[in-house]
Biotite code that builds the C-alpha atoms (Angstrom):
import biotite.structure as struc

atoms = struc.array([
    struc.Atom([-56.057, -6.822, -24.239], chain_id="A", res_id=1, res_name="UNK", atom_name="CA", element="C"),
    struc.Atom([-55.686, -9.898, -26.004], chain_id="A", res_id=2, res_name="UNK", atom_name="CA", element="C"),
    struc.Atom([-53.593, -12.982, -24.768], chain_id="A", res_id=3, res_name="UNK", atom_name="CA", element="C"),
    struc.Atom([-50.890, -13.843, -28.145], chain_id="A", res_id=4, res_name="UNK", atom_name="CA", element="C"),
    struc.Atom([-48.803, -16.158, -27.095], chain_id="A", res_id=5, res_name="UNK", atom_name="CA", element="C"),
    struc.Atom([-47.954, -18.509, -24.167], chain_id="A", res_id=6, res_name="UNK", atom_name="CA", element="C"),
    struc.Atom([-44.611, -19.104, -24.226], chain_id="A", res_id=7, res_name="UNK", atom_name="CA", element="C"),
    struc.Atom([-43.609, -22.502, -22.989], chain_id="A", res_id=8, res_name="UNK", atom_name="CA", element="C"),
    struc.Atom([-39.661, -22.915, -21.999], chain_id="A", res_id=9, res_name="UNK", atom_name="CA", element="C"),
    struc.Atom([-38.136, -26.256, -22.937], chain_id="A", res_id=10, res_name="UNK", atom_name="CA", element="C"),
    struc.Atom([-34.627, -28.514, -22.398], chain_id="A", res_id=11, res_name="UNK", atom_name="CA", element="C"),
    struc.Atom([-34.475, -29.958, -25.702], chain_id="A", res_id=12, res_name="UNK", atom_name="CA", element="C"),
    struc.Atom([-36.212, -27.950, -28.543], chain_id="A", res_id=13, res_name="UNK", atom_name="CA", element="C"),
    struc.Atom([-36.294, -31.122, -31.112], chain_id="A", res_id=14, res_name="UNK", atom_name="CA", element="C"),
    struc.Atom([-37.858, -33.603, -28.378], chain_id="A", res_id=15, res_name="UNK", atom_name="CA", element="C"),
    struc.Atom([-40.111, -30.546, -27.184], chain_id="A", res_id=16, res_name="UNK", atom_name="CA", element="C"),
    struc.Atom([-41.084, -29.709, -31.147], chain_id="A", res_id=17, res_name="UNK", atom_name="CA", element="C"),
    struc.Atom([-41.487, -33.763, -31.615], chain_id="A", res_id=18, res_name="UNK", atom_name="CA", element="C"),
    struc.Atom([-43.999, -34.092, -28.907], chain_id="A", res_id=19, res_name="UNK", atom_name="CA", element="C"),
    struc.Atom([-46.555, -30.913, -29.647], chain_id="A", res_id=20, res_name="UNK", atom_name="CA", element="C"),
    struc.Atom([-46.398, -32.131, -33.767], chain_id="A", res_id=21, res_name="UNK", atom_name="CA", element="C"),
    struc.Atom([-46.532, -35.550, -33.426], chain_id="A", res_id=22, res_name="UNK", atom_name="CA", element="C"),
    struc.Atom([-48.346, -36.708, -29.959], chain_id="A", res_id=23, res_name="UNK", atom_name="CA", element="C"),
    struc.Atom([-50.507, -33.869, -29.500], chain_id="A", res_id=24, res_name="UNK", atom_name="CA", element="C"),
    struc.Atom([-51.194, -32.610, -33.751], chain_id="A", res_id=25, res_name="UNK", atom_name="CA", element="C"),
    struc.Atom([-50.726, -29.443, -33.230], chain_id="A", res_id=26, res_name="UNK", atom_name="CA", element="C"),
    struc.Atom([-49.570, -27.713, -36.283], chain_id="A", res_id=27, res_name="UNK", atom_name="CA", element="C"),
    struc.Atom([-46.051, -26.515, -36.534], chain_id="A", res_id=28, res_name="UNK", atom_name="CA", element="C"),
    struc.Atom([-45.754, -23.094, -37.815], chain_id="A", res_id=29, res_name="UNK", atom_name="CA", element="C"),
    struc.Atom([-42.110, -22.813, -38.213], chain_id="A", res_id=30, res_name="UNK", atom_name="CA", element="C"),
    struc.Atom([-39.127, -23.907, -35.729], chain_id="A", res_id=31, res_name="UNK", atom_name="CA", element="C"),
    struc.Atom([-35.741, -23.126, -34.757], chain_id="A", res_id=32, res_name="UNK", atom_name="CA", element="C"),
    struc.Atom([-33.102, -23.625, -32.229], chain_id="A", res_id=33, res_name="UNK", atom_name="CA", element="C"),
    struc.Atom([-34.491, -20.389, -30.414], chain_id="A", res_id=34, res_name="UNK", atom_name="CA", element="C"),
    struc.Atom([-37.706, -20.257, -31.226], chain_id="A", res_id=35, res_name="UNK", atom_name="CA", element="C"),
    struc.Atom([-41.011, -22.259, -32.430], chain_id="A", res_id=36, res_name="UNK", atom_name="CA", element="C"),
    struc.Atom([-44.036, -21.685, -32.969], chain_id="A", res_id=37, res_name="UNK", atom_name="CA", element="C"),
    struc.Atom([-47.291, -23.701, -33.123], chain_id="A", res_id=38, res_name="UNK", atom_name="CA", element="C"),
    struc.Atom([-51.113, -22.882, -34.485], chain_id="A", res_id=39, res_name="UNK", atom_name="CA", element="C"),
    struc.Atom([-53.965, -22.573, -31.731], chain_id="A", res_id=40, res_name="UNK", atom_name="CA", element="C"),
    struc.Atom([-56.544, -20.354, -32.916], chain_id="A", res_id=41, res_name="UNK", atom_name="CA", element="C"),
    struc.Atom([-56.010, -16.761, -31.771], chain_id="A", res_id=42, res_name="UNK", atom_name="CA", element="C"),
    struc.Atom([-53.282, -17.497, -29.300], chain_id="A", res_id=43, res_name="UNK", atom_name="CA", element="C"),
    struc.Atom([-49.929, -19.259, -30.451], chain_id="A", res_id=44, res_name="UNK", atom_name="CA", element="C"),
    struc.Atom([-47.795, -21.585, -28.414], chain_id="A", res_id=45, res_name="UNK", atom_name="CA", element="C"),
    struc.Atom([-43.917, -20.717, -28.731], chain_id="A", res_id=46, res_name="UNK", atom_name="CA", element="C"),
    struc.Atom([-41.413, -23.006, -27.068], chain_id="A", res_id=47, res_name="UNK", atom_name="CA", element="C"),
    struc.Atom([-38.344, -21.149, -25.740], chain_id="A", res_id=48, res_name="UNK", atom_name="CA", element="C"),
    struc.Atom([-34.886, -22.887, -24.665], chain_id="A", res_id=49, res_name="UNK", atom_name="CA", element="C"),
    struc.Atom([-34.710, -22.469, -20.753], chain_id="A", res_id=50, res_name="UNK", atom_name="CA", element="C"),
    struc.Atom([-33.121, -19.458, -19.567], chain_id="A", res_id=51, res_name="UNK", atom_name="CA", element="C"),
    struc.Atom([-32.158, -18.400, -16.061], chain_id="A", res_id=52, res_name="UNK", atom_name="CA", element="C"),
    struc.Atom([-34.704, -17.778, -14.096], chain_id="A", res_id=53, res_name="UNK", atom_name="CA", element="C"),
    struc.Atom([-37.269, -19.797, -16.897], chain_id="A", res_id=54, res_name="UNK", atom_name="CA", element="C"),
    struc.Atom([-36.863, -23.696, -16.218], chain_id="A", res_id=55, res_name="UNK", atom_name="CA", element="C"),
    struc.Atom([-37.771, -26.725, -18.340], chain_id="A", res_id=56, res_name="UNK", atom_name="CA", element="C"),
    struc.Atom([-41.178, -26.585, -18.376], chain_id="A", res_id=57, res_name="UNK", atom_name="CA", element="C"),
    struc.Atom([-42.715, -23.597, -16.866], chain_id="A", res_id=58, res_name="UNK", atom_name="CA", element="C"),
    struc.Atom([-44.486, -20.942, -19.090], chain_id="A", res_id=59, res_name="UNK", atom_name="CA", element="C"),
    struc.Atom([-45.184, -17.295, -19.797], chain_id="A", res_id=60, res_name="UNK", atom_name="CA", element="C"),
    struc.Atom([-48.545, -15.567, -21.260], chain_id="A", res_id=61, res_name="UNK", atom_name="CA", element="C"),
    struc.Atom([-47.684, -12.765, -23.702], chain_id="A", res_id=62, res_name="UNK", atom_name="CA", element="C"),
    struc.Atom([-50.423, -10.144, -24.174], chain_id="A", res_id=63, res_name="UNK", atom_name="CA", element="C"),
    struc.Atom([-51.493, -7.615, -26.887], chain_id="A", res_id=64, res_name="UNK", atom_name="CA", element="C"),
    struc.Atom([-52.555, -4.295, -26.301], chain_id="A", res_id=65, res_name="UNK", atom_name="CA", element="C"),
    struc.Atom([-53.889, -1.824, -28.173], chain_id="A", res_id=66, res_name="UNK", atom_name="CA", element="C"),
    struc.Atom([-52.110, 1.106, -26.563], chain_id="A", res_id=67, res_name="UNK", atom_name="CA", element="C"),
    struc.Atom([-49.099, -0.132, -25.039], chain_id="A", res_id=68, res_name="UNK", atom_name="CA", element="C"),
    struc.Atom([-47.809, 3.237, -23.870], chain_id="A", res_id=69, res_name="UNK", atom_name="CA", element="C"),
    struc.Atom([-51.159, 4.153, -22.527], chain_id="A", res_id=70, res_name="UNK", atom_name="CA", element="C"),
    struc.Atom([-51.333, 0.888, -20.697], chain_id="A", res_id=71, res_name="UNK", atom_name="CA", element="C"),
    struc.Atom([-47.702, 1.611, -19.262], chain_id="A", res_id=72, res_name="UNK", atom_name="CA", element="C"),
    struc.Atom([-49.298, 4.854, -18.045], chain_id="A", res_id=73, res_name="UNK", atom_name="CA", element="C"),
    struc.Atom([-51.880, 3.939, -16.723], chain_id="A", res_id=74, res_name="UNK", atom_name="CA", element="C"),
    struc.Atom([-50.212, 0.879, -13.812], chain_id="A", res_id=75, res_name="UNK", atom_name="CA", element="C"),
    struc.Atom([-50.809, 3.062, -10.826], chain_id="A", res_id=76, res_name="UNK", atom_name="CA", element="C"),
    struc.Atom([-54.130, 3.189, -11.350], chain_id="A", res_id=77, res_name="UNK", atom_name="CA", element="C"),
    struc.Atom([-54.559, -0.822, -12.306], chain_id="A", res_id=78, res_name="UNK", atom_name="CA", element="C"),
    struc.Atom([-52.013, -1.258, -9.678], chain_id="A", res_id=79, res_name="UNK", atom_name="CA", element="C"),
    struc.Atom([-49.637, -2.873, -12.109], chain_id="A", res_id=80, res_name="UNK", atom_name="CA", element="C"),
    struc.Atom([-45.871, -3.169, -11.066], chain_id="A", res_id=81, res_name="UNK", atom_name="CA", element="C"),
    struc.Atom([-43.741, -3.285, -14.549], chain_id="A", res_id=82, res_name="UNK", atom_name="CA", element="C"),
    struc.Atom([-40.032, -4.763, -14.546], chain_id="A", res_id=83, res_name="UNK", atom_name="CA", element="C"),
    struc.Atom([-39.553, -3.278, -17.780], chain_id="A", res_id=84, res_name="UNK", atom_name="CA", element="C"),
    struc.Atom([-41.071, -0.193, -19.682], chain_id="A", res_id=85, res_name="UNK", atom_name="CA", element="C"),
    struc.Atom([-41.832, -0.329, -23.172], chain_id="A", res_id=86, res_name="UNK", atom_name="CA", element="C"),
    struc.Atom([-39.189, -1.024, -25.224], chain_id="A", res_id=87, res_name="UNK", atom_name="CA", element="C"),
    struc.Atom([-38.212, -1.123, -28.939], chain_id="A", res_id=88, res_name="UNK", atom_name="CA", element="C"),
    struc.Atom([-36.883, -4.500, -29.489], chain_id="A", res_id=89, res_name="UNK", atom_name="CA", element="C"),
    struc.Atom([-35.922, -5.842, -32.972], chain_id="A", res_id=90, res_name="UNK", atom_name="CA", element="C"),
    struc.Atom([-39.441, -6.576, -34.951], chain_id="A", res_id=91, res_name="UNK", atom_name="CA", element="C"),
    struc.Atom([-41.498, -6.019, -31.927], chain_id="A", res_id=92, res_name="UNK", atom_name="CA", element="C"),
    struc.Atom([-42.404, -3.156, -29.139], chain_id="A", res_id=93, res_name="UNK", atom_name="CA", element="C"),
    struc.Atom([-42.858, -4.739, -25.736], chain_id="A", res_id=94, res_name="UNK", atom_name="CA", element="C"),
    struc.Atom([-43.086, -4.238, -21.810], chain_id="A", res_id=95, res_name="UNK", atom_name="CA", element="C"),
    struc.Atom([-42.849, -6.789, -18.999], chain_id="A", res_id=96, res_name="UNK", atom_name="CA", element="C"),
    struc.Atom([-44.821, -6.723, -15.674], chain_id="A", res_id=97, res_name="UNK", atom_name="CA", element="C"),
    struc.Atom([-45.455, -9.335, -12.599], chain_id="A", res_id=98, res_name="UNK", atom_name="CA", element="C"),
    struc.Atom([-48.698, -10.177, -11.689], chain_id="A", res_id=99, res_name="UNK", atom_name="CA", element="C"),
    struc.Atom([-49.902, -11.178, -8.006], chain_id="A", res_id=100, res_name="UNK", atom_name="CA", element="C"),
    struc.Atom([-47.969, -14.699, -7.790], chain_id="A", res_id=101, res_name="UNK", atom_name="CA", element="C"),
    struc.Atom([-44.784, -12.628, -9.023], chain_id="A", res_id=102, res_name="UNK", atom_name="CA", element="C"),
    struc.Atom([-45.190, -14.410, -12.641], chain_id="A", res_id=103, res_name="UNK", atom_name="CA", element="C"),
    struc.Atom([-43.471, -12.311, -15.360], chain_id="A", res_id=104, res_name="UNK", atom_name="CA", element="C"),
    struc.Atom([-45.409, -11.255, -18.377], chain_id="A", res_id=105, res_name="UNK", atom_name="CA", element="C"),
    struc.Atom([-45.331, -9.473, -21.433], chain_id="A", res_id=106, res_name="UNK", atom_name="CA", element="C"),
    struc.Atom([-47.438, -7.110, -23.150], chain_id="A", res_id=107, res_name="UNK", atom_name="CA", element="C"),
    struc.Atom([-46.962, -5.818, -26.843], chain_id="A", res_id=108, res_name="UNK", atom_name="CA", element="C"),
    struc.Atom([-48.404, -2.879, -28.669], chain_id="A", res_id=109, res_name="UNK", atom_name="CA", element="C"),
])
């Protein structure tokens, strides 16, 4: 398991985009309305437009996994409750679970 992204959700993508390149120098990757994406080493920071239940501000951590179905099989035993099983989304397989504090994550294979 390796943690790939942490996805930050912001009001205003161009302020938000302005602020990581400019006051903090963190190298911009590539941008969009929808989606940025900045370089941190092994783990990348995306910014997100806020969606419902994801305000200004608050983040998500986005995992890898080697064996995402295996991982999906295995939550009873790790005690894992997923929201959503692993799914073929366009360019990317992924699953979501909550962890203690109810946080959502996501895990890709």
């Amino acid at each position: 398991m390796q943690l790939r992204y942490v996805i930050k959700f912001v009001g205003d993508m161009d302020r938000a985009v302005a602020f990581h390149r400019d006051a903090l120098g963190l190298t911009l990757k590539f941008a969009t309305p929808e989606w940025t994406e900045f370089e941190t080493g092994p783990t990348t920071l995306a910014l997100h437009p806020v969606a419902e239940g994801y305000p200004a501000g608050s983040c998500e951590l986005a995992f890898a996994s080697d064996d995402l179905d295996a991982f999906h099989a295995e939550r009873d035993e790790r005690g894992i409750e997923f929201t959503m099983p692993p799914t073929d989304l366009p360019g990317r397989r992924i699953a979501r679970f909550v962890d203690p504090d109810g946080a959502e994550t996501s895990v890709g294979g």
